[in-house]
C-alpha positions in Angstrom: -29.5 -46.5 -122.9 -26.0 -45.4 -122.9 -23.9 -47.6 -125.5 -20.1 -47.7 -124.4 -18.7 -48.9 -127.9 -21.1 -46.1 -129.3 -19.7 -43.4 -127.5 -16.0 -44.4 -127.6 -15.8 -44.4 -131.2 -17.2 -40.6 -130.8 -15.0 -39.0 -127.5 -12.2 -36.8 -128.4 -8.9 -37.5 -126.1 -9.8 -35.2 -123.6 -13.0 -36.4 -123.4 -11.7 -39.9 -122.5 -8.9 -38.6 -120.0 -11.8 -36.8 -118.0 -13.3 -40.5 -117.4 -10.5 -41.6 -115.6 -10.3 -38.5 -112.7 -12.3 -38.7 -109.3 -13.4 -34.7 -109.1 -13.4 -33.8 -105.4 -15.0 -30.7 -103.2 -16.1 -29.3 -100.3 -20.1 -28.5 -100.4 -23.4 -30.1 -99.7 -26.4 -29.5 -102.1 -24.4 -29.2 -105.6 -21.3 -29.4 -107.3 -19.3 -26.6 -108.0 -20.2 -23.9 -111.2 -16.9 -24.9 -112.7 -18.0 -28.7 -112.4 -21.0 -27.6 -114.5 -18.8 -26.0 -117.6 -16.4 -29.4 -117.3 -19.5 -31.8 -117.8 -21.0 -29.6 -120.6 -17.5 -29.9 -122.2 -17.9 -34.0 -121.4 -14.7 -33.1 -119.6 -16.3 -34.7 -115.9 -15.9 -38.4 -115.3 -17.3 -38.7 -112.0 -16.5 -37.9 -107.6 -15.0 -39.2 -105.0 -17.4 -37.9 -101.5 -15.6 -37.9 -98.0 -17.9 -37.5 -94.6 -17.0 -34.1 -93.5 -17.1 -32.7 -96.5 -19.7 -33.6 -98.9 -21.6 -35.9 -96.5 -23.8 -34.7 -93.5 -26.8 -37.3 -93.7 -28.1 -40.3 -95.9 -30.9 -38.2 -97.6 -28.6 -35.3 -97.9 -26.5 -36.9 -100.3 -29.4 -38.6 -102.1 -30.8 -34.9 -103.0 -27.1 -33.7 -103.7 -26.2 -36.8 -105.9 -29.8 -36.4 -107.7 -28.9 -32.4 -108.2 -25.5 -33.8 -109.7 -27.1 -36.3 -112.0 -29.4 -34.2 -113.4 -26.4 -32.3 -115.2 -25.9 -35.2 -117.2 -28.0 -34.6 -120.1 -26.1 -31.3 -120.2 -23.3 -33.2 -121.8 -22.9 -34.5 -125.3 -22.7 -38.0 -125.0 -24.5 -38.3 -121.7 -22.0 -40.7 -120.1 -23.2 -41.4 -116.6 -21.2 -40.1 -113.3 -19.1 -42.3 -111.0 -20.6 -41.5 -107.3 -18.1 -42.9 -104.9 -17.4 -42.9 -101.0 -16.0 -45.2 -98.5 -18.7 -46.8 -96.2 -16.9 -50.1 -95.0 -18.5 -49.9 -92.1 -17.3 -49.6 -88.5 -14.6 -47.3 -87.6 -15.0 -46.3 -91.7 -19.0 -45.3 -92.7 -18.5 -42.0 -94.6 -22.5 -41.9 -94.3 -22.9 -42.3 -90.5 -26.1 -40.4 -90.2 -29.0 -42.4 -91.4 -27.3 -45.5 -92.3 -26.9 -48.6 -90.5 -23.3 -48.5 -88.4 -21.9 -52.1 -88.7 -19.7 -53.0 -86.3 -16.7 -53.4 -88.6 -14.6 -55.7 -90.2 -12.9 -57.6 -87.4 -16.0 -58.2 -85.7 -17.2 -59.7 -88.6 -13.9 -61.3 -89.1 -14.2 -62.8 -85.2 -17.9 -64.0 -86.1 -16.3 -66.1 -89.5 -20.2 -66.0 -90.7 -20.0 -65.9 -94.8 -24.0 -65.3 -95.2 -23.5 -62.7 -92.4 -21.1 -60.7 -94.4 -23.0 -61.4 -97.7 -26.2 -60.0 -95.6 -24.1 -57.1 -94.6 -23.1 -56.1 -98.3 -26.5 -56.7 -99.5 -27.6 -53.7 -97.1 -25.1 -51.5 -97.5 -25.6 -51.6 -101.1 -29.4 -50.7 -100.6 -28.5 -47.6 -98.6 -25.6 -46.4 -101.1 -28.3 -46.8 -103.7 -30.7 -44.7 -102.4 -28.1 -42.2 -101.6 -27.4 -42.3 -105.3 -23.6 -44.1 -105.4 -22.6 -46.3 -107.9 -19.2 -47.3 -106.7 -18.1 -48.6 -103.2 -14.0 -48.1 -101.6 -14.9 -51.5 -99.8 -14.3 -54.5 -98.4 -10.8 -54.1 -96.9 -9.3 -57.4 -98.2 -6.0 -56.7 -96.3 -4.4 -59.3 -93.8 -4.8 -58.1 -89.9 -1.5 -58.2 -89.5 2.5 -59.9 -90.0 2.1 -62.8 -87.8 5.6 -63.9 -88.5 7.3 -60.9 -86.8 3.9 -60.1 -84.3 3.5 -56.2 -85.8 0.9 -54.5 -83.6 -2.3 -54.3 -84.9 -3.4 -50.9 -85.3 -6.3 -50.6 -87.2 -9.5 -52.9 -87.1 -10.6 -52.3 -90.7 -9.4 -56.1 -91.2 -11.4 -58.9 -90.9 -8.7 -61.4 -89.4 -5.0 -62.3 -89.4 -6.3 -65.6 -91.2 -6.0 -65.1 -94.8 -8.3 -67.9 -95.6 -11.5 -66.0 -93.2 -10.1 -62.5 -94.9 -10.3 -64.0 -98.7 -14.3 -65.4 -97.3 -16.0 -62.2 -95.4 -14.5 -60.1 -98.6 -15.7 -62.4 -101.0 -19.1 -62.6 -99.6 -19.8 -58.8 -98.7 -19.0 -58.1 -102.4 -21.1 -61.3 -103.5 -23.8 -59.4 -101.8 -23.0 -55.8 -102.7 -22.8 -56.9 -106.3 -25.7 -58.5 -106.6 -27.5 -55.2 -105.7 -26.2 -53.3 -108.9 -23.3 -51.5 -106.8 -19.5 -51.9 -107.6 -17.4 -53.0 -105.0 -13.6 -52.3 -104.6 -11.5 -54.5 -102.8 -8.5 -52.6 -101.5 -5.3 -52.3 -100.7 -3.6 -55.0 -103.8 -1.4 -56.3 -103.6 -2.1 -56.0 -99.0 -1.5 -53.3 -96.4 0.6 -54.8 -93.5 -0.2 -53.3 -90.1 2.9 -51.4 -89.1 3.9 -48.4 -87.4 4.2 -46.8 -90.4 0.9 -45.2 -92.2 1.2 -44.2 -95.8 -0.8 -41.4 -94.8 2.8 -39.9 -94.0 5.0 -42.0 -95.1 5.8 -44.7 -97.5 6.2 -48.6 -96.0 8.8 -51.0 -98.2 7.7 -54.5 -97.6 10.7 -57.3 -97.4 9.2 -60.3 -97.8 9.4 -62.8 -100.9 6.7 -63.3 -103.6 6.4 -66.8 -101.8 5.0 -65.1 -98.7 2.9 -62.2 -100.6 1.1 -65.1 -102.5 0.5 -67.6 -99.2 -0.6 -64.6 -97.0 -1.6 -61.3 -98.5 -2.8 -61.7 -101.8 -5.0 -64.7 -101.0 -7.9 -62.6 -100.6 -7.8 -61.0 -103.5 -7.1 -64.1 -105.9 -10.6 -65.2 -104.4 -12.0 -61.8 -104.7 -10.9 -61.6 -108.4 -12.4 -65.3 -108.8 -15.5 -64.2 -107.5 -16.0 -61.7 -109.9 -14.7 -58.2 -108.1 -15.3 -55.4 -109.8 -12.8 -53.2 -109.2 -9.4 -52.9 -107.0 -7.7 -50.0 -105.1 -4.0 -50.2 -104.7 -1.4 -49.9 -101.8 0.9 -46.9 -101.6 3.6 -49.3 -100.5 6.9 -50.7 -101.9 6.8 -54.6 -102.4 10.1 -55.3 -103.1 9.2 -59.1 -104.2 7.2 -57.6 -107.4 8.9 -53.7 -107.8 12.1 -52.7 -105.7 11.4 -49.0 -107.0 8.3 -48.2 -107.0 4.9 -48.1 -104.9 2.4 -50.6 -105.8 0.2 -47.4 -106.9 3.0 -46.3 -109.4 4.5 -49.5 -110.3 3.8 -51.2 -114.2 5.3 -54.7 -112.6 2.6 -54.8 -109.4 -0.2 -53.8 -112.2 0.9 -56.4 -114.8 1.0 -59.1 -111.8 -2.4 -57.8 -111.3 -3.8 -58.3 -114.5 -1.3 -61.3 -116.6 -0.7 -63.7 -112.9 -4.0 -63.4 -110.8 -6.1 -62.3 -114.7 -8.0 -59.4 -113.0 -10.5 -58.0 -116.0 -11.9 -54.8 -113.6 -11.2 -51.4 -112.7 -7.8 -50.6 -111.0 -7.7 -47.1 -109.1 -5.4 -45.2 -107.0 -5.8 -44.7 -103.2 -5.6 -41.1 -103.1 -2.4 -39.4 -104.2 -1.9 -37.0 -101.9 -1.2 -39.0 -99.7 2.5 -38.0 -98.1 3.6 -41.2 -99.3 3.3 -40.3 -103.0 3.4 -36.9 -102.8 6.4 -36.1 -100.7 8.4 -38.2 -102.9 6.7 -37.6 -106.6 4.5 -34.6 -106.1 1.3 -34.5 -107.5 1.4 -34.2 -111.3 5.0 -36.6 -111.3 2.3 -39.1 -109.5 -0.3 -39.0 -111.6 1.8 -39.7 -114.7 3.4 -42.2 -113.4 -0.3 -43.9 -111.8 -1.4 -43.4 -115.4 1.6 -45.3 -116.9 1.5 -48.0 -114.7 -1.9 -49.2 -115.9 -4.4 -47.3 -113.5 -8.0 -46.7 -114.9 -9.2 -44.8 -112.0 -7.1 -41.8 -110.9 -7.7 -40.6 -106.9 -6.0 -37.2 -106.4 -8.2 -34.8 -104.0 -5.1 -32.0 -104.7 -5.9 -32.3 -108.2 -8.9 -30.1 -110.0 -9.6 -29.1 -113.1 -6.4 -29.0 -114.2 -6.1 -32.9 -114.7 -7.6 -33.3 -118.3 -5.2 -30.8 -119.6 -1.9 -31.8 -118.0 -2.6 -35.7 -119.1 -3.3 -34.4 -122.4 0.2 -32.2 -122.5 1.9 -35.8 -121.5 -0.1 -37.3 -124.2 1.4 -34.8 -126.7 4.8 -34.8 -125.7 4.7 -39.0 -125.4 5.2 -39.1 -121.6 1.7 -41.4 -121.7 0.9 -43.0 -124.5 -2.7 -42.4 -126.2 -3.5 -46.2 -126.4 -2.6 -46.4 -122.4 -5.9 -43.4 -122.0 -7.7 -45.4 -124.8 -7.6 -48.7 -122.5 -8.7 -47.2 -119.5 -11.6 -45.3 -120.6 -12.9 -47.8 -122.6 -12.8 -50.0 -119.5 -14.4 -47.2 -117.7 -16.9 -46.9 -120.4 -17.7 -50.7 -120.5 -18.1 -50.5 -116.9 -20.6 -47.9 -116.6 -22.7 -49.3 -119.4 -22.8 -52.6 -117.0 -23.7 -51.1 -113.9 -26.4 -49.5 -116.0 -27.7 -52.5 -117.1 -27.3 -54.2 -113.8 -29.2 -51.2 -112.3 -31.8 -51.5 -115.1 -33.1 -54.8 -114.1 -33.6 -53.6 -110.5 -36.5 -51.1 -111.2 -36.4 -47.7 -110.5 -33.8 -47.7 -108.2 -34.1 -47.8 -103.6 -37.4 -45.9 -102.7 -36.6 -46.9 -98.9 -34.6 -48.3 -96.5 -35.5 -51.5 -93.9 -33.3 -49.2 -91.1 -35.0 -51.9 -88.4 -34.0 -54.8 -90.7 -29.9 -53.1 -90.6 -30.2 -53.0 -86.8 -31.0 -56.2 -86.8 -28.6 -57.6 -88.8 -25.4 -55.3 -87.0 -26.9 -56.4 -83.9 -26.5 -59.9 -84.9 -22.7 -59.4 -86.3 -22.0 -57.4 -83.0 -23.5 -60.7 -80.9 -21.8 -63.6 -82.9 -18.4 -61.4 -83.1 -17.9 -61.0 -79.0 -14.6 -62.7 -77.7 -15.0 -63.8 -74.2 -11.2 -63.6 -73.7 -11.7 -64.5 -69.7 -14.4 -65.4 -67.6 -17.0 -68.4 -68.2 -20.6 -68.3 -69.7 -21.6 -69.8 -67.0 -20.9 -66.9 -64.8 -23.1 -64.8 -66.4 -25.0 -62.8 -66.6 -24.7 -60.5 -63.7 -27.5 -59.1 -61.9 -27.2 -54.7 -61.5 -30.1 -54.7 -58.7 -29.0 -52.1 -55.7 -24.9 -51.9 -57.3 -23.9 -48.6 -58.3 -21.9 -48.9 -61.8 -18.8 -47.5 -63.1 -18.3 -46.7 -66.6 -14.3 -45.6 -67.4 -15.4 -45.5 -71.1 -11.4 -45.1 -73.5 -12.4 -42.2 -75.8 -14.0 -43.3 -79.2 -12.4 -40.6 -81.0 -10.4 -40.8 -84.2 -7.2 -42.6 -84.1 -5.9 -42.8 -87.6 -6.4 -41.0 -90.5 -8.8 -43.7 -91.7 -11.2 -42.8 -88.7 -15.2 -41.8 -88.6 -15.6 -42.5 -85.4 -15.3 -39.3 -83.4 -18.4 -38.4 -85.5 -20.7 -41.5 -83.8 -22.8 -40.6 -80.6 -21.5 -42.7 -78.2 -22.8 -43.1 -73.8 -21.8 -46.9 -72.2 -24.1 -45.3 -69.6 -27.0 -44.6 -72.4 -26.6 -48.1 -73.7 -26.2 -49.8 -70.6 -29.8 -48.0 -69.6 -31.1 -48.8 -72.3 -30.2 -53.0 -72.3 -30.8 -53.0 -69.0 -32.5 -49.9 -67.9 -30.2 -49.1 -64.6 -30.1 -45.9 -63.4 -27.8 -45.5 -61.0 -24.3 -45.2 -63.5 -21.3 -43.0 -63.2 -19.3 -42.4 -66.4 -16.1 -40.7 -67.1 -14.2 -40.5 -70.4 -10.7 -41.6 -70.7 -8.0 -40.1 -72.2 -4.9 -42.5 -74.5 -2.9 -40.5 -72.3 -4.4 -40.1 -69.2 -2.2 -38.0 -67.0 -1.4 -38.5 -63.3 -4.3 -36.6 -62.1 -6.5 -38.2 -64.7 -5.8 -41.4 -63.2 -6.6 -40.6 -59.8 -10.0 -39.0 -61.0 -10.6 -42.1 -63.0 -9.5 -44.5 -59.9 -12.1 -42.3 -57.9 -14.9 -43.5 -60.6 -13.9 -47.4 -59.7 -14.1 -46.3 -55.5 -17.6 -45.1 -56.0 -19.0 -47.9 -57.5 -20.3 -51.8 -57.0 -19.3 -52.8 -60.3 -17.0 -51.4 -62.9 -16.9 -51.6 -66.5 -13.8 -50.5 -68.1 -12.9 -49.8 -71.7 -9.8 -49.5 -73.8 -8.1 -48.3 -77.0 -5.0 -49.3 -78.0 -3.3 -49.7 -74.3 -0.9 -52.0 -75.8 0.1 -48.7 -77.2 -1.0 -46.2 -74.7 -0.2 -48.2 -71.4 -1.4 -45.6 -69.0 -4.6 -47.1 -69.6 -3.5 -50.0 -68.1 -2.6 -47.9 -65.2 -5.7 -46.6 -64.6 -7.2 -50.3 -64.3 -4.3 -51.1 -62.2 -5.3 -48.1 -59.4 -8.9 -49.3 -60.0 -8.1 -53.1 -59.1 -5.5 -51.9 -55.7 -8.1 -49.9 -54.4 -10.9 -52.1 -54.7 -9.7 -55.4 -54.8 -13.1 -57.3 -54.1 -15.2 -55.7 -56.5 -16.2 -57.2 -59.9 -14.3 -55.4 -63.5 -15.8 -56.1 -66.3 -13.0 -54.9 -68.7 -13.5 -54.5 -72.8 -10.7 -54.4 -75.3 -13.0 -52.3 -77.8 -10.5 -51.7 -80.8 -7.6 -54.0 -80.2 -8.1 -57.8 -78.8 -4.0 -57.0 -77.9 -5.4 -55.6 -75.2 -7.5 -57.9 -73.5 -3.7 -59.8 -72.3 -3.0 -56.6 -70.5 -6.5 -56.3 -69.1 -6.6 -60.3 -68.0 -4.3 -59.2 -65.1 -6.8 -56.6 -63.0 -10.1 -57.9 -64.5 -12.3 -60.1 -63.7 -14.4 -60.6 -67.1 -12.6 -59.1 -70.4 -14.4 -59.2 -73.6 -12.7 -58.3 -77.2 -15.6 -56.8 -79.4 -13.3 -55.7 -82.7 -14.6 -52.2 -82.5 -16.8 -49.0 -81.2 -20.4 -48.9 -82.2 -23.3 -48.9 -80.5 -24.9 -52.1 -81.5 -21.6 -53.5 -80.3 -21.8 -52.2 -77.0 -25.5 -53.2 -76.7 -24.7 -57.2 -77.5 -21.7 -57.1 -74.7 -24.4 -55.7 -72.1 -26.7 -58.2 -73.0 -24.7 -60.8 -72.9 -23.0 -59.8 -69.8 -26.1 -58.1 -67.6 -29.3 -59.4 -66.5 -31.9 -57.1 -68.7 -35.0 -55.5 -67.8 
């Protein structure tokens, strides 16, 4: 059993710097040769794994995690790996093939069901388990969005503008995740608003007083940390309430809040650093100091390599960090694996298999208790398909921010609408955000064709011409029945109450969402 007080009191400096760097690469059955020579050196803390690049299936990364792991005993002190990813679920699963696809966070947030969510983190921790990972980039414990000054949502990785249902779903998917040996991360501290601005590119200064932050966005994580949270990601953002100067990420005054005000005990680490936001203004070794400095444990940098361990220990030398600051942080890191250890310990032997009908089940009932009916009455459903021929305008599913899997899903309305109700006789057409002038007369020819149309959006608040589309749709055939769906942003379903006759927010693009909004709506087989 691996001792953490045992193995401190042994680690030479660069040994304990190594603990707090999240190694990345690109590869699929093994990590790289020069991965190897760091871990026999017990110069390798652990990996962060992004889907794309490390991560083609569930048991793919089970065998490529076990591969990893079995380089451990190659090291001196045999200090375990961190194996991390983000698999929030919804528009976010990292692992999409051969894991449940939940239908995300606002869905979850619109169903307000605590033993749901606790459910939901229970599973998800069985299948990141099996797949070998020991550390989770979820729940998002961000607010929706600034109702004060009405910012466009952009992003449904929230649960809810309500702070109170945020602080709730968070708190109970990490209850469950938790309880299944996994570390959960609850991210962005000290809260992401939703703005135009995406620290993917560029950095976002927030205005508002300390007075606000504590009412609104950092009411999830107080709850979280009360709960028992594990560990914490922070924001790439200025909050000028708690640091003027610097990004939460960088900043000693958001990190002290962290740790003296709200008395968080866990694991703090970076979103990544390359993100423009940090890396246009402090590049990336200015960055990593200062993430260090600030009281980071966990350092996210995917344009740092092998290079980290000897450019921390330079600082250390020259007294740009401090050798108790790298002391702190790996013996946290240290204390924290021996946990998760033990935790695992008590479990067995670790997930043998995975209940895949029991997580259909269970996002099938999320995606049913999370549907909106914005317009239209219960009573007027559902609809019978017998002898109509159906329309499907279907807004592309593709990625739309940088924090996006789901171009990678499989997704056909027509496929799931055949298989709810199994009607054949479906026309479906993909549309563009931008759909052009001749798109929209190709998509209005979709509408003339058919009995019945269903119509789906993403983003039109944003991207309007989708709204034109419906609005060609409605003029040319004014007495037929439009079902309309806002399927990322319920800002839509204003704009769609106008032309259709039924509009339903679902929070999100999955299948299992899909499939409740057809059975609620359409008579089955």
């Amino acid at each position: 059993m691996f001792i953490a007080d045992q193995v401190f009191e042994q680690m030479t400096l660069k040994e304990k710097i190594a603990q707090m760097f999240l190694q990345y690469y690109q590869g699929y059955d093994k990590m790289p040769e020069k991965f190897v020579e760091m871990n026999r050196k017990d110069q390798l803390g652990g990996f962060i794994f992004f889907s794309g690049n490390n991560v083609k299936s569930l048991h793919q990364l089970k065998t490529m995690t076990e591969e990893i792991n079995s380089n451990i005993m190659e090291s001196k002190h045999h200090i375990p790996f961190w194996l991390t990813i983000d698999q929030e679920g919804g528009q976010l699963t990292a692992i999409f093939n051969g894991t449940t696809i939940f239908p995300g966070n606002m869905t979850l947030g619109f169903a307000n069901d605590k033993d749901l969510a606790k459910q939901q983190g229970h599973h998800v921790a069985q299948e990141l388990r099996y797949a070998g990972i020991n550390l989770c980039y979820a729940p998002v414990l961000d607010v929706d969005y600034d109702a004060q000054f009405g910012i466009p949502i952009v992003d449904n990785r929230r649960y809810s503008t309500d702070p109170q249902v945020v602080a709730d779903m968070g708190s109970a998917f990490i209850n469950g995740m938790q309880a299944e040996g996994l570390y959960a991360c609850g991210k962005h501290f000290p809260g992401m608003r939703i703005t135009e601005v995406d620290t993917h590119f560029q950095v976002d200064r927030n205005p508002e007083p300390i007075e606000r932050l504590e009412s609104v966005e950092i009411v999830p994580f107080k709850q979280a940390i009360e709960k028992g949270l594990n560990c914490i990601m922070t924001h790439h953002g200025i909050f000028e309430a708690l640091d003027p100067d610097l990004p939460a990420s960088l900043s000693p005054k958001v990190i002290g809040y962290l740790r003296e005000k709200l008395g968080f005990k866990g694991l703090v680490v970076t979103d990544d650093l390359v993100m423009k936001a940090i890396l246009n203004e402090y590049g990336e070794k200015e960055s990593i100091k200062l993430a260090i400095n600030a009281g980071s444990d966990l350092i996210i940098s995917t344009c740092a390599s092998d290079w980290f361990v000897d450019y921390v220990d330079k600082c250390v030398q020259t007294g740009e960090i401090s050798e108790q600051r790298i002391n702190d942080a790996a013996y946290r890191i240290l204390k924290a694996k021996e946990q998760l250890g033990k935790e695992q310990s008590t479990k067995g032997e670790g997930i043998k298999t995975i209940d895949h009908q029991a997580g259909k089940k269970l996002s099938k009932d999320i995606a049913k208790k999370g549907i909106v009916l914005h317009k239209g009455q219960d009573t007027d459903l559902p609809i019978a398909l017998e002898n109509k021929k159906v329309g499907i305008v279907f807004g592309n599913p593709a990625r739309l921010v940088m924090s996006d899997a789901t171009n990678l899903y499989d997704l056909s309305l027509k496929d799931i609408l055949k298989k709810v109700t199994g009607h054949e006789e479906v026309k479906e057409a993909i549309m563009p955000w931008h759909p052009t002038d001749e798109e929209i007369i190709s998509l209005t020819d979709v509408g003339i064709i058919s009995d019945l149309i269903i119509f789906s959006t993403v983003n039109a608040y944003r991207f309007t011409r989708q709204i034109d589309v419906l609005k060609e749709i409605r003029a040319y055939c004014p007495n037929k029945t439009i079902i309309a769906i806002a399927s990322r942003s319920p800002m839509d379903a204003k704009l769609l109450s106008e032309y259709a006759d039924i509009v339903i927010v679902t929070g999100g693009i999955i299948e299992s969402t899909f499939e409740a909004v057809f059975e609620k709506v359409f008579r089955g087989r």
